[in-house]
C-alpha positions in Angstrom: 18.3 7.1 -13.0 18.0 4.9 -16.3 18.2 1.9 -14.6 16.0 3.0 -11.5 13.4 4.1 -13.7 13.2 0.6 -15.9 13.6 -1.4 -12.8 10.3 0.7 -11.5 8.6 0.3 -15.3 9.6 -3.5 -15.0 8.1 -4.1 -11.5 4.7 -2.1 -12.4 4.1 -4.0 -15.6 2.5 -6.9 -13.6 -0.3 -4.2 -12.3 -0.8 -3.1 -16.1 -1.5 -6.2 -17.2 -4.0 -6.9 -14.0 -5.6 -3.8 -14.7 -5.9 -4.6 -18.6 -7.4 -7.9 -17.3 -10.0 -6.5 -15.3 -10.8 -4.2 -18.2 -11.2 -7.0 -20.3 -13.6 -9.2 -18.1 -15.6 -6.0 -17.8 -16.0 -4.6 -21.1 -16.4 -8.7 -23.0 -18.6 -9.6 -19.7 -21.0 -6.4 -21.2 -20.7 -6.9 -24.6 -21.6 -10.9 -23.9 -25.1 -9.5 -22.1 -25.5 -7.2 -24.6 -25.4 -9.6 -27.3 -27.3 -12.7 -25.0 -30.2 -10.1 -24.6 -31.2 -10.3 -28.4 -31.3 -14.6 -28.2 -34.2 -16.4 -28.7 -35.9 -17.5 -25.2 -36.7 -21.3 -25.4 -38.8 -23.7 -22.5 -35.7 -26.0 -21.6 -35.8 -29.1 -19.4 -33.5 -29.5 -15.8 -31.1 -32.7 -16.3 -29.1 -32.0 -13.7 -28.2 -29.8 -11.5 -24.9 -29.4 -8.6 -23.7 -26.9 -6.3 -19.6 -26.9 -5.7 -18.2 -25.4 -2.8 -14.6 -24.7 -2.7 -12.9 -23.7 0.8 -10.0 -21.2 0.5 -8.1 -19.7 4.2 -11.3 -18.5 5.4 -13.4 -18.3 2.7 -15.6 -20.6 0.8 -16.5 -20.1 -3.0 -19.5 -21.7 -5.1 -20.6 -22.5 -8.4 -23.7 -23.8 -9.9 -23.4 -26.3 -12.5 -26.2 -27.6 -14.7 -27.1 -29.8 -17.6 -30.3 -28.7 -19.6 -31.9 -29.9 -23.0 -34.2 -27.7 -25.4 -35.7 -27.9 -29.1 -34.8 -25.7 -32.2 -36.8 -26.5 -35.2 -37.6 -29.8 -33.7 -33.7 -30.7 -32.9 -32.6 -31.4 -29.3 -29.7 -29.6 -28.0 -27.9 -30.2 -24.7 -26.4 -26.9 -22.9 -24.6 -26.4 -19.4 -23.8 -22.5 -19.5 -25.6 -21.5 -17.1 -24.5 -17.6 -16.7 -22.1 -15.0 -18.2 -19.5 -15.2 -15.6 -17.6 -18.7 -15.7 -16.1 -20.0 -12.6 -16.7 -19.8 -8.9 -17.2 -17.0 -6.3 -18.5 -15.8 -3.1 -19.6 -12.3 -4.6 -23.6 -12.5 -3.2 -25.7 -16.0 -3.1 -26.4 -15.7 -6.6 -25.1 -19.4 -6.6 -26.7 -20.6 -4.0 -30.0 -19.0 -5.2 -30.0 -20.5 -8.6 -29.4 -24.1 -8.0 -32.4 -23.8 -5.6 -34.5 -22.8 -8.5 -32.9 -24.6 -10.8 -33.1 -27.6 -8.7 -37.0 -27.2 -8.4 -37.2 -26.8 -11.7 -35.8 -30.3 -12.3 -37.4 -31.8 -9.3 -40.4 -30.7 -10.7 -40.0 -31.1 -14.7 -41.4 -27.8 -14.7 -39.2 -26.1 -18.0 -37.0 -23.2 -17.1 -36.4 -20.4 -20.3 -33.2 -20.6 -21.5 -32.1 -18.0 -24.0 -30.6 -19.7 -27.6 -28.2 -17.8 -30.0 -30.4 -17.9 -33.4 -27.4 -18.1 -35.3 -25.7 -20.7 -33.6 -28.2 -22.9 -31.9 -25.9 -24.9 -30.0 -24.9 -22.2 -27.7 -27.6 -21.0 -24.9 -27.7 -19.5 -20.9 -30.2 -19.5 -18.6 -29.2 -16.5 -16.9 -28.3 -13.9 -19.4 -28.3 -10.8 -17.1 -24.7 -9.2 -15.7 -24.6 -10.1 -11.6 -23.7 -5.9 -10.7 -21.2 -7.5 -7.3 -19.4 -9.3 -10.5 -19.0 -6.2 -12.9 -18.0 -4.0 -9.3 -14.9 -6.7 -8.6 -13.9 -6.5 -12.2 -13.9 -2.6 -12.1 -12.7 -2.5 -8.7 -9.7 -5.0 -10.6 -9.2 -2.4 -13.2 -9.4 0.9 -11.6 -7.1 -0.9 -9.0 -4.2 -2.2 -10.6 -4.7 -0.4 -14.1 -4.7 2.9 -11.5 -1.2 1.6 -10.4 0.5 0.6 -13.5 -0.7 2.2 -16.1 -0.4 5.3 -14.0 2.5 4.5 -13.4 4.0 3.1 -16.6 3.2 6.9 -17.9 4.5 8.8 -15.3 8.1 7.0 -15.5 7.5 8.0 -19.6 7.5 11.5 -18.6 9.7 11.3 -16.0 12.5 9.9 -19.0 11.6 12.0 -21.4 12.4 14.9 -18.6 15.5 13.6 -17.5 16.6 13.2 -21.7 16.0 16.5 -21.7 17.3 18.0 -18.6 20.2 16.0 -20.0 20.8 17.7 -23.2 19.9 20.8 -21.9 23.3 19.9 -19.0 25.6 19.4 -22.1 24.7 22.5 -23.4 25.2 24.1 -20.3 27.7 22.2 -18.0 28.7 25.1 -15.8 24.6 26.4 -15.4 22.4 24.7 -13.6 19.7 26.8 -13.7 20.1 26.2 -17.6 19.0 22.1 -16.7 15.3 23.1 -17.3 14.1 24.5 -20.2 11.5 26.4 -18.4 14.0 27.9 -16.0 16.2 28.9 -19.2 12.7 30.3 -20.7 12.5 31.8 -17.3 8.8 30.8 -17.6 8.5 28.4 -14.7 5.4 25.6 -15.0 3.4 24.4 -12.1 3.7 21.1 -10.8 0.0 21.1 -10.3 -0.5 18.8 -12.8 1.6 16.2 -11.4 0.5 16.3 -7.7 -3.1 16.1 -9.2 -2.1 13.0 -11.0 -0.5 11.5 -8.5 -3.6 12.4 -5.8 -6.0 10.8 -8.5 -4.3 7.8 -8.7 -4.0 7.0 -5.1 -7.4 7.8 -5.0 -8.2 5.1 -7.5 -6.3 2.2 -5.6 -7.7 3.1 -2.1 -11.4 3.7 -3.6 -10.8 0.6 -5.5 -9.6 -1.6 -2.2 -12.0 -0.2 -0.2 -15.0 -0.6 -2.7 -16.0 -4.1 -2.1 -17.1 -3.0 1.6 -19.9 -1.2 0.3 -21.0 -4.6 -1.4 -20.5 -7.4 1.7 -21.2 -5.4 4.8 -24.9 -4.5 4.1 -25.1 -8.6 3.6 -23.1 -9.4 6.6 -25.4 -7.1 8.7 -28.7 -8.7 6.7 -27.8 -11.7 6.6 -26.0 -12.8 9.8 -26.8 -9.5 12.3 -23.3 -8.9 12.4 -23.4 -5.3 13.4 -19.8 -4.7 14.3 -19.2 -5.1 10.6 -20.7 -1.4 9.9 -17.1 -0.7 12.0 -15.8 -1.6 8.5 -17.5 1.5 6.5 -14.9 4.0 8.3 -12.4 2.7 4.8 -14.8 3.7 2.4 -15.6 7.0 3.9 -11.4 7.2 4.1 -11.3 6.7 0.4 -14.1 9.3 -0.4 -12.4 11.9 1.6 -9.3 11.1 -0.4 -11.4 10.8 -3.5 -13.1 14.4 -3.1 -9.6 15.7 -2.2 -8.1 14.4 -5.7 -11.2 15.8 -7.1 -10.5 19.3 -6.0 -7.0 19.3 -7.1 -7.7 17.9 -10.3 -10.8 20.6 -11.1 -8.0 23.3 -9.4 -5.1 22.0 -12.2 -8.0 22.1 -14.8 -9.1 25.8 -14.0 -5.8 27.0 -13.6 -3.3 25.1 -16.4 -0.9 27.0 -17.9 -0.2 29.3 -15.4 3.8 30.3 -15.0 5.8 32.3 -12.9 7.7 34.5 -15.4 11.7 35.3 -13.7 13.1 39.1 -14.5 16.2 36.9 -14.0 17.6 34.0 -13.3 19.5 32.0 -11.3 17.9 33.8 -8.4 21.1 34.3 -5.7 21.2 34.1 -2.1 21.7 37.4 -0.7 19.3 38.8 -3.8 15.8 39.4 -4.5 13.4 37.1 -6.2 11.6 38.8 -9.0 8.9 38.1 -11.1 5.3 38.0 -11.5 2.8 34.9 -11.7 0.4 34.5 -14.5 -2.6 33.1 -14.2 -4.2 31.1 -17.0 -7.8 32.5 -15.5 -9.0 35.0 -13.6 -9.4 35.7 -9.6 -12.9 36.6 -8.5 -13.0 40.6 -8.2 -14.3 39.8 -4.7 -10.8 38.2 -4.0 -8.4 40.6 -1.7 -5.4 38.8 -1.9 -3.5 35.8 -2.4 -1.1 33.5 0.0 1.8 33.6 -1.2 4.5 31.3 0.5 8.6 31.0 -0.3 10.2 27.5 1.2 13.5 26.3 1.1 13.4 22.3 1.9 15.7 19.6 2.1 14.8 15.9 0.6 16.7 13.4 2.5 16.6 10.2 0.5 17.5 6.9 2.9 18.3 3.7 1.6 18.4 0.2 4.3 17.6 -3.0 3.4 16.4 -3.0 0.3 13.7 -0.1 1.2 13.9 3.6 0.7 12.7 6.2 2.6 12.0 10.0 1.7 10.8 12.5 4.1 11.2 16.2 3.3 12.6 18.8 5.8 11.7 22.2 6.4 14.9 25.1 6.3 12.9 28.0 6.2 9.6 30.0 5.0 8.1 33.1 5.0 4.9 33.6 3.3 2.5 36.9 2.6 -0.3 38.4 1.1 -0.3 39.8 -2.3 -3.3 42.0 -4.0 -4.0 40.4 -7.2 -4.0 42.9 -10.5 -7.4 42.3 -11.5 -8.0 42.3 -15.4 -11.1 43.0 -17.4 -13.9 39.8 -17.8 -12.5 39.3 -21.2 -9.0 39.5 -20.5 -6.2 36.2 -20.6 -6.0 35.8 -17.3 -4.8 37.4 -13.7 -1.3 38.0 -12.2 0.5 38.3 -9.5 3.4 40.4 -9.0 6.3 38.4 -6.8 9.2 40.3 -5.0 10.9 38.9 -1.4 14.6 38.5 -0.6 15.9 35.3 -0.3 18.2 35.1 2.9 22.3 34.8 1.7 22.9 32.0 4.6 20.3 29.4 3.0 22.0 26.5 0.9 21.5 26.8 -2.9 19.2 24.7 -5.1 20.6 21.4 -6.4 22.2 18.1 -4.2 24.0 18.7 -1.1 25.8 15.4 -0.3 24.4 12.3 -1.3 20.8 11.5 0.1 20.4 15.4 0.6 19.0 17.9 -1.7 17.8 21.0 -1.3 15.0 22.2 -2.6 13.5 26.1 -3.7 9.9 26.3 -3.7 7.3 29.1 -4.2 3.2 28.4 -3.7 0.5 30.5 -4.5 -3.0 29.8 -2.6 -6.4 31.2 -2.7 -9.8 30.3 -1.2 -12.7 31.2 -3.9 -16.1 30.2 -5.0 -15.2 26.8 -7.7 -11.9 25.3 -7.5 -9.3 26.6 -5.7 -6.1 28.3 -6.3 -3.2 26.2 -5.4 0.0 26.2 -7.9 3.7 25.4 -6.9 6.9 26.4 -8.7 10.7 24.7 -8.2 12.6 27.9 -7.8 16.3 28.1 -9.4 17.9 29.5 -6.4 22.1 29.1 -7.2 
């Protein structure tokens, strides 16, 4: 598990350090518009002025270049920034626009303003302003591939500090495996809410962040060229937003209900024997609320391994699920509960690895439809 987990931290570093880019052309690419707003405006004059193309598979990028002089206190400086972002692109035609009217400009001798840094008179811009398709492929960049490794990089964090101490916890207790988590051996079981919620958000982030730019070159391939068919293209976006609103719910659900547990009368829980216990709610259920969906799973996670991929698909064994009244507590009060109590068959397999590839899984969910977020909170049951 060590060495899976730093192999995985190894191969998502890449993505931090593209997200921490991204980050860092959008925050300095602010700061630089922020500071270029307070320069001095000057009349400069056109030298000269070029338009580069660059053709890439099927797509061709541009940049304006330019060569202007302007007076400070009766000096002549020489510039060629021309704006904030260096380099070429295909994000718009803000290219293309400005060497026309830069062009003109020098066609004409007509002086265009350029904007001077009073401390340091050498440096000027003609156009100050932040291009908005820029700054969206930049956040897009970050959200993206920060979304994915930083994410990441702190999820295998957790994930090795749980294993350390699920490890310890199996020296103490070699013969107990429902000792391997300290909130079994509490017998105060967390949610995973928290986890599924992080791991919703994050997909959400790369998909909204793939799908972003859409929103940006349809609306100019249907302007510009009459390319209708394009608007096929919107059905991603709309995709990502129905993934975004679903990792919205489930975070505002985790938020609402964190802390709740599912307190054990006893544990390990044995086949044959009945599951006790009741859940406690970190808020409270609507009064209005009649009852609440309670469901106990047994599943098996196969884990397949060919070729250098790996595949994981998880199995129903069994289920049975039921309503359960709530007991309601006063407006002040911590927080509502459930009361928990259903057999567990004696044929079903225990918790814990069956043969490699195969391990079975005890699960117990607790649903509700309300007004707000949502009730929806799983527990990992130790059933041995």
């Amino acid at each position: 598990m060590k060495s899976g987990s730093g192999c995985l931290a190894l191969f998502l570093l890449p993505f931090a350090a593209g997200g921490a880019l991204g980050a860092y052309l959008l925050l300095s690419t602010i700061w630089k518009a922020v500071e270029a707003g307070s320069w001095t405006p000057v009349p400069a004059r056109i030298v000269s002025t070029e338009l580069t193309s660059h053709r890439i598979d099927d797509s061709t990028t541009y940049q304006v270049l330019a060569q202007y002089e302007y007076q400070v206190q009766v000096k002549t400086f020489t510039g060629e920034r021309v704006t904030l972002h260096g380099g070429a692109d295909n994000i718009g035609s803000f290219h293309q626009d400005a060497f026309q009217v830069l062009d003109r400009h020098r066609q004409s001798g007509e002086p265009f303003t350029a904007y001077v840094n009073p401390l340091d008179p050498s440096e000027a811009i003609l156009y100050p302003s932040v291009r908005f398709g820029m700054l969206l492929l930049y956040g897009v960049f970050a959200a993206t591939f920060g979304g994915v490794g930083i994410g990441g990089l702190v999820g295998v964090w957790y994930y090795r500090r749980a294993e350390q101490r699920r490890a310890a916890l199996a020296l103490r207790h070699p013969e107990q495996p429902w000792f391997h988590r300290a909130d079994w051996l509490e017998r105060k079981v967390k949610s995973d809410a928290g986890a599924k919620a992080a791991v919703l958000s994050v997909v959400a982030v790369v998909i909204g962040g793939i799908t972003a730019p859409i929103l940006f070159f349809v609306p100019e391939e249907v302007a510009a060229k009459g390319n209708y068919l394009a608007l096929i293209a919107l059905i991603f976006p709309v995709i990502a937003a129905g993934f975004l609103w679903f990792a919205a719910r489930s975070v505002l659900s985790w938020r609402r209900f964190r802390g709740s547990t599912l307190e054990l009368d006893r544990v390990p829980i044995r086949p044959g024997e009945k599951l006790r216990g009741a859940l406690r709610l970190s808020a409270n259920l609507p009064q209005t609320l009649e009852a609440v969906e309670l469901t106990l799973k047994c599943e098996r996670r196969v884990t397949r391994r060919s070729g250098g991929e790996t595949e994981v698909s998880v199995l129903p064994v069994w289920s049975e699920s039921w309503r359960q009244v709530p007991n309601q507590t006063g407006p002040f009060a911590a927080g509502s509960s459930v009361e928990v109590e259903r057999e567990i068959p004696p044929s079903l397999p225990p918790t814990g690895e069956e043969e490699e590839g195969s391990e079975i899984m005890w699960k117990l969910e607790a649903t509700a439809s309300m007004a707000g977020p949502d009730l929806s909170v799983s527990f990992d049951l130790p059933v041995f």
